[in-house]
N, C-alpha and C positions, 0 to 999 in steps of 0.2 A: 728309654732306649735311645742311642744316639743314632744320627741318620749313617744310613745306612751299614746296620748289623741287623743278623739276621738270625733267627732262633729258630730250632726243631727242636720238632717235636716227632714221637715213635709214635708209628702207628697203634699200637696199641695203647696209648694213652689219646688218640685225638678224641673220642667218647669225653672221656672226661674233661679237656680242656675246650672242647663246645661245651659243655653241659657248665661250667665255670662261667664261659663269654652268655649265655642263656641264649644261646643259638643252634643248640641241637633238633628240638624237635621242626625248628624253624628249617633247617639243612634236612632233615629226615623227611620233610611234607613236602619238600621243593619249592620254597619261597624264595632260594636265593641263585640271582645268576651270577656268570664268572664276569667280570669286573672287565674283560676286553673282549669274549665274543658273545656273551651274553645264554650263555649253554645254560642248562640246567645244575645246578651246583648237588652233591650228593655225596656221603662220605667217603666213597671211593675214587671218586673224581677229584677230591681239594688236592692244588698243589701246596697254595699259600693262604695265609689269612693277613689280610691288609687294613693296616687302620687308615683310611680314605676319606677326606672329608669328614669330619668328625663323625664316622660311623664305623662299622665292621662290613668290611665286602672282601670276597674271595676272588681265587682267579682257581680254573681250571686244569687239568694236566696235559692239554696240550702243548706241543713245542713252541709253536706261535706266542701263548699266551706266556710261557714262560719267559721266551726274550723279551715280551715287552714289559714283564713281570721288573725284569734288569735294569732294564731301560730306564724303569722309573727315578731309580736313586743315581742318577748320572745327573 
């Protein structure tokens, strides 16, 4: 993917494309926080999925975390 583009995904397929990254049940038990305020991550709560650091980390839906969501590919 070139820096920055950005891909969705419908909600009714994020099941399946967690369940693809092998991150579902991991999102489902609350292993993962959001990548700027550090919340609980949960599948009603992902805005984005971030490849960061050579790993997978999310970010949240709130507004805050969404700008600096933006922020990052400037």
């Amino acid at each position: 993917m070139k820096n920055n583009q950005m891909k969705a995904v419908h909600d009714d397929d994020l099941d399946s494309l967690l369940k693809s990254l092998n991150v579902l049940d991991s999102v489902c038990s609350g292993k993962y926080e959001c990548l700027f305020c550090h919340k609980k991550i949960t599948v009603d709560n992902i805005d984005a999925i971030v490849p960061y650091e050579n790993s997978i980390q999310f970010t949240c839906d709130s507004p805050e975390c969404h700008l600096k969501l933006i922020g990052l590919g400037k």
